[in-house]
C-alpha angles and dihedrals in degrees: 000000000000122000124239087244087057095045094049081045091057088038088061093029086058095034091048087055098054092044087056090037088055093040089058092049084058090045100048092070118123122262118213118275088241083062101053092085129354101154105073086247105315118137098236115176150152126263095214096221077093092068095044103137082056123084119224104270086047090041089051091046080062100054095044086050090050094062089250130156096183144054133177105205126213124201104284093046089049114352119218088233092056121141113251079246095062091037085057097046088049094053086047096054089043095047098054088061099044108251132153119210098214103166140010128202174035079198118165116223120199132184081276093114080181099055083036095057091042081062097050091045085049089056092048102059103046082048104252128162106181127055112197102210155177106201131179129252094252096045099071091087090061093037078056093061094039100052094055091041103062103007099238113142113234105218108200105219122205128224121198133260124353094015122116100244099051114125146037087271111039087068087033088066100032087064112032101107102024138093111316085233094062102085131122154295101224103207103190095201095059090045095058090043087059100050091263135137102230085200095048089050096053087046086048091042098039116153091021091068101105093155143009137203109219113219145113134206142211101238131043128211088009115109085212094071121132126200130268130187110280121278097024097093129023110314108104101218094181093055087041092070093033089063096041080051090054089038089053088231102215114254083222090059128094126253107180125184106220119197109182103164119074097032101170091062113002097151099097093052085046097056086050090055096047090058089046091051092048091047092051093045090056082038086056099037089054095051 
């Protein structure tokens, strides 16, 4: 006989699946064909910490709206502790409307091999190949091992001002004799916060950058700075896709438009930034 506990928890199991089964109906709607792929074969996507006041279902409608093929997903979007179950529903949503989850983060690795390994299997199984990250020092032996094992690339991200991976040549150092697949996740905001050129970094860099956060911000050099739509302060869009073209950006990689300011509705600033960004990529292939 079944217990009143195990008859409520078929009740959700079977009402959650309709709810995902209606939500990919929705999904699975056509875009239109102008929207298939409007950046010459960039993987331009959305790190979800944008759409932060959205949940997941709500954060993927946006993408989808945006044009977009691609997300990298942060933990409240798809956490790294999610049941193969959840892991399974998300691919499903993101995959009826055609998005690709091409990268994860930021994630923290320790000298834990264990916790490391659950976050690479993670990544495994919702079919991402890029983990954005902030790893100890002493984690970088067993990232070593993880990276080879399962083939996932680890993108040091780098933070502003004060944090430990802050300039060129903090992540120059942390990976220079390490894996070839630990490299970095060039975000260009918290470069320029710190005093730093975001294009110079990806052509310093250069086959390390695995990933790149796509923002720019008002003040340079001033750890109080806020975002702006790209282009309107001091990231050079159009240099930035000049150097991942030197660099041969891996088509595999992650390049993630990030829009922190405006959270409760940043779709409108988004939407500037993504013309910005498709008017600098034709700027840059015709150079």
């Amino acid at each position: 006989m079944f217990s009143h506990d195990k008859l409520k928890r078929r009740h959700f199991m079977a009402t959650g699946s309709a709810l995902v089964a209606s939500a990919v109906a929705h999904l699975s709607r056509p875009l239109k064909a102008a929207e298939k792929d409007p950046y010459g074969g960039w993987p331009i996507g959305v790190q979800s910490y944008s759409l932060r006041q959205f949940n997941t279902l709500e954060a993927i409608r946006h993408i989808q709206g945006m044009g977009l093929h691609f997300a990298e997903f942060y933990s409240k979007h798809l956490n790294v502790q999610a049941t193969a179950d959840q892991i399974a529903e998300t691919s499903k949503l993101c995959a009826a409307a055609e998005i690709k989850l091409n990268a994860h983060g930021v994630n923290r690795f320790t000298k834990d091999h264990g916790a490391n390994r659950k976050i690479f299997s993670f990544a495994k199984h919702a079919g991402i190949k890029n983990i954005t990250a902030d790893p100890d020092p002493e984690s970088f032996d067993s990232l070593d091992k993880l990276v080879a094992e399962f083939g996932i690339r680890i993108c040091i991200h780098n933070h502003g001002p004060k944090h430990r991976y802050n300039t060129i040549a903090d992540i120059q150092n942390a990976v220079a004799k390490h894996h070839k697949w630990i490299g970095a996740c060039v975000d260009t905001g918290h470069f320029i916060r710190g005093g730093t050129d975001p294009v110079k970094a990806v052509r310093e860099l250069g086959p390390r950058v695995f990933a790149v956060h796509i923002k720019d911000d008002k003040f340079k050099g001033d750890p109080r700075s806020h975002n702006v739509v790209i282009g309107q302060a001091n990231l050079d869009v159009v240099g930035l896709f000049k150097a991942l073209k030197k660099i041969n950006f891996p088509s595999d990689g992650s390049l993630s438009l990030e829009y922190e300011s405006n959270p409760q509705n940043p779709i409108d600033d988004m939407k500037q930034c993504l013309e910005v960004a498709r008017a600098a990529i034709a700027k840059a292939g015709n150079a």
